[in-house]
N, C-alpha and C positions, 0 to 999 in steps of 0.2 A: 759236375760233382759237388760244387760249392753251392750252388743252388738247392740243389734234391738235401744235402744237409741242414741247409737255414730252415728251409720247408721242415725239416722232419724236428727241429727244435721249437720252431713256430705251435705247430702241429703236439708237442707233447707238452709244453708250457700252456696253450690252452686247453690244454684236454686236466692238465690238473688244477686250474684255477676253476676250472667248470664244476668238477666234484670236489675243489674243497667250498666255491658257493653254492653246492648243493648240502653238501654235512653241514654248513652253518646255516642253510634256511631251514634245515630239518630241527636246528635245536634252536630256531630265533623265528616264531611267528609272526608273520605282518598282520597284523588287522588293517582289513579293511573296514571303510564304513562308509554308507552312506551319507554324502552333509547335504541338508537342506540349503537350495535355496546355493547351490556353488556357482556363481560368478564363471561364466561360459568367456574367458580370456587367457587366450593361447600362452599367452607370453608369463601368465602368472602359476607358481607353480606351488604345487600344493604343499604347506608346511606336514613335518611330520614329528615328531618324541619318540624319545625309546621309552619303555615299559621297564621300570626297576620294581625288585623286592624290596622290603626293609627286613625280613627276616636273617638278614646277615649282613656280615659290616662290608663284604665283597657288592661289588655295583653287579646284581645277579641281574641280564637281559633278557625280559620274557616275551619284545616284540616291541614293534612299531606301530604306531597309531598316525590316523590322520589326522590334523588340526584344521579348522575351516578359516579359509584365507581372508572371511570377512571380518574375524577376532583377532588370527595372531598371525597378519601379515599388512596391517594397516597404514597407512603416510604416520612416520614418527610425528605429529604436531607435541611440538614440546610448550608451547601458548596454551593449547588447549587441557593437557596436563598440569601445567603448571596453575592456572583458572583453579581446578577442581582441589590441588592440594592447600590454594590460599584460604579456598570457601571452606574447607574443612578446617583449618588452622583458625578461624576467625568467628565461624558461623555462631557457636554455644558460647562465643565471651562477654561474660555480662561487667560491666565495670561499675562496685557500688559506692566506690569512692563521694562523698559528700561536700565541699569543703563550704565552709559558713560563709555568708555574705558579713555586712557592719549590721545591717538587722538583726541577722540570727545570732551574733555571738551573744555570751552571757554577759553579765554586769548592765550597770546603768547607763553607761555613754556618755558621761556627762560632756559639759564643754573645757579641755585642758585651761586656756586662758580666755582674759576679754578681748572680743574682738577686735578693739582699735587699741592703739597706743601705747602697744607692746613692741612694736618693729620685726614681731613674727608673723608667720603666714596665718592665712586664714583659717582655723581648725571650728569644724562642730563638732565631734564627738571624738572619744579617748578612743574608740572603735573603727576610727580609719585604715583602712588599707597600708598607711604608710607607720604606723607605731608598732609595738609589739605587741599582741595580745588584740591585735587588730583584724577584722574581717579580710576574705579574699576577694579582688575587685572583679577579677574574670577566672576563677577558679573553674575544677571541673564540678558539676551539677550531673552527680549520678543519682539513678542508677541509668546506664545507657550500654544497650544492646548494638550489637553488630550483627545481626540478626540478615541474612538473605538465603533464598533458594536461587539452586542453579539452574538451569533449563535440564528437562531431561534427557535432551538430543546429547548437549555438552555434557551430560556426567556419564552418558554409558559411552562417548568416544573417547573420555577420557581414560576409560576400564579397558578397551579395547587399544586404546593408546600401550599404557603399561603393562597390560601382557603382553602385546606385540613386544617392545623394549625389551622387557624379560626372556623372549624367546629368543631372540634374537644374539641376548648376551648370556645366551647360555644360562642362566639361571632360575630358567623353568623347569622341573622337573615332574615327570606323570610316575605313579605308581599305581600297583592294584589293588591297594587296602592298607590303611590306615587302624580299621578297627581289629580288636582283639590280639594286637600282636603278640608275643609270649614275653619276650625278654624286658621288661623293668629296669633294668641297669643304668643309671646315669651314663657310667664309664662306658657302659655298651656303644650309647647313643651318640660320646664326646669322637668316641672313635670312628663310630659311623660319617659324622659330619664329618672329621676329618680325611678319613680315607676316599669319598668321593666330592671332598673341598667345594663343602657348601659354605662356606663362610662363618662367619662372626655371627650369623643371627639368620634363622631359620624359621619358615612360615606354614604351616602342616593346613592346608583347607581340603576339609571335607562338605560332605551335604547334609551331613548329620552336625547337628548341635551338643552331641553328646561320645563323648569319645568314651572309650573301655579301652582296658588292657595295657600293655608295656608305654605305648608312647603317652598315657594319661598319667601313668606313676612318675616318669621320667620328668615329665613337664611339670611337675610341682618343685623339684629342686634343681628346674634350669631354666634360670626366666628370658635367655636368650633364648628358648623355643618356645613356640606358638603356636595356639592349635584355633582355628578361626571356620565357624560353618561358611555357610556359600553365599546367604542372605547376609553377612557382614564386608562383605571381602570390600574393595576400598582402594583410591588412587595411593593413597597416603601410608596404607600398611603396606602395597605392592612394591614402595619406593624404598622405605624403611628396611625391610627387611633385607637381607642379601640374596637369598634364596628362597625361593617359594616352590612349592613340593604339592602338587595337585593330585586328589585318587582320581581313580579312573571315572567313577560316580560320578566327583564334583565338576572335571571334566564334563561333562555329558551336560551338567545339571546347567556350567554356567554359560556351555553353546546354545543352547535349549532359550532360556531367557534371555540374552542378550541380543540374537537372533531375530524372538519373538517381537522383542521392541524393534529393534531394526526397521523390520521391514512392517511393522502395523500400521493399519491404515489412520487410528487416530488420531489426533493432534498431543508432541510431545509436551507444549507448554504449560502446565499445571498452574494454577493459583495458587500461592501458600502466604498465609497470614503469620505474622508472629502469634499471635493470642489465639490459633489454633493450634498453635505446635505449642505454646506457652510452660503449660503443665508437662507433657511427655519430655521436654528437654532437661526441666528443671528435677525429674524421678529419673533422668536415664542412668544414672549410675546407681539407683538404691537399686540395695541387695547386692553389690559387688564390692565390697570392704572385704578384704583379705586380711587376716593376722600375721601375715609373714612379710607378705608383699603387695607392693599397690598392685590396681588393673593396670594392662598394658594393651593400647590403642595398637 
């Protein structure tokens, strides 16, 4: 009798967990999708994201996507990440610092006393390194570059590095569109971050370079959000930020490329000269003076 009961409890506990994950698949879509190129290993198991809106400050779930395990499920190398955020921290620093030698200062130099028979030391000129108003003996001799390229191998596993990281700690986030949102509202947006606790500072990448609509109004009077295309994206803004918020596009766009290199058959090691990059370093920021607020890297 106590049997035929446990059975018939068994028996109506699964029958309604069955239809309530059936009502929730009917209102929560999986995408599926094919990834190129997916690593045939049992033991490795496919990452996935939920699908948020931004049209509401609620975390609205419109489905699940796959992620391709050779982006955001990679060996943490924190050496290899850490490589790509120093060369960006150091790469464009020019030091034009000068400091004079005893030739270049101004004045005449002359000789302070006669060389013998003063019981002072030996001086030639008022211009020594040792007086005031004296040359520097080993000073710095700018202008001097810290100028190197990274290999290409080491900067896209470093990409693949920090969004792994990222997903990992939760602060990847996919969406289905970034562009044309309706609502403008700062206070909209402050609350949004806060209701699904994106942190202190917020990363919006699309594949467009050109945002419209609610989140381009907002991000003028909130410099802790950022809106960054897909050709910029970066070890050092992935780190920086607390949250990064991918559309579903930029998704696509940055398996699509990173992929592409992956597996190409050419050689990653490029040649780069300083005096071919020279001029494009030296213009990378013209045209980005703001009146309110500086650029933010």
């Amino acid at each position: 009798m106590l049997s035929r009961q446990v059975r018939s409890l068994l028996s109506s506990r699964l029958f309604s967990t069955a239809t309530q994950d059936a009502s929730s698949s009917s209102d929560v879509s999986n995408v599926q999708r094919e990834l190129w190129r997916k690593p045939e290993n049992p033991f490795l198991k496919t990452p996935q994201a939920w699908i948020s809106s931004l049209e509401t400050v609620e975390d609205t779930k419109l489905g699940l996507v796959d992620l391709h395990p050779d982006i955001f499920r990679t060996s943490p190398r924190i050496d290899i990440l850490h490589r790509n955020i120093t060369w960006q921290s150091v790469y464009r620093n020019v030091q034009m610092t000068k400091m004079l030698t005893k030739a270049e200062m101004p004045g005449g130099g002359r000789k302070p006393w006669p060389q013998k028979k003063t019981g002072r030391a030996h001086v030639g000129s008022i211009r020594a390194p040792q007086f005031i108003r004296g040359g520097f003996a080993n000073g710095v001799r700018g202008p001097r570059t810290w100028f190197y390229m990274l290999p290409d191998a080491i900067r896209i596993q470093g990409l693949c590095v920090a969004l792994t990281l990222k997903h990992s700690q939760d602060d990847l986030h996919v969406v289905d569109n970034i562009q044309n949102l309706q609502n403008g509202d700062p206070k909209f947006w402050i609350d949004l971050c806060e209701a699904r606790n994106y942190g202190y500072s917020v990363l919006f990448v699309d594949d467009s370079d050109e945002v419209n609509g609610g989140l381009a109004e907002a991000q003028q009077s909130l410099p802790w959000l950022n809106v960054m295309p897909v050709y910029g994206l970066n070890c050092y803004s992935l780190i920086k930020y607390d949250t990064v918020v991918l559309s579903r596009s930029a998704l696509e766009t940055i398996e699509q490329r990173l992929l592409s290199h992956i597996h190409r058959a050419g050689p990653l090691n490029k040649k780069f000269r300083y005096m071919d990059y020279k001029e494009k370093i030296l213009q990378e920021a013209e045209g980005e003076e703001d009146p309110h607020m500086p650029p933010v890297v």
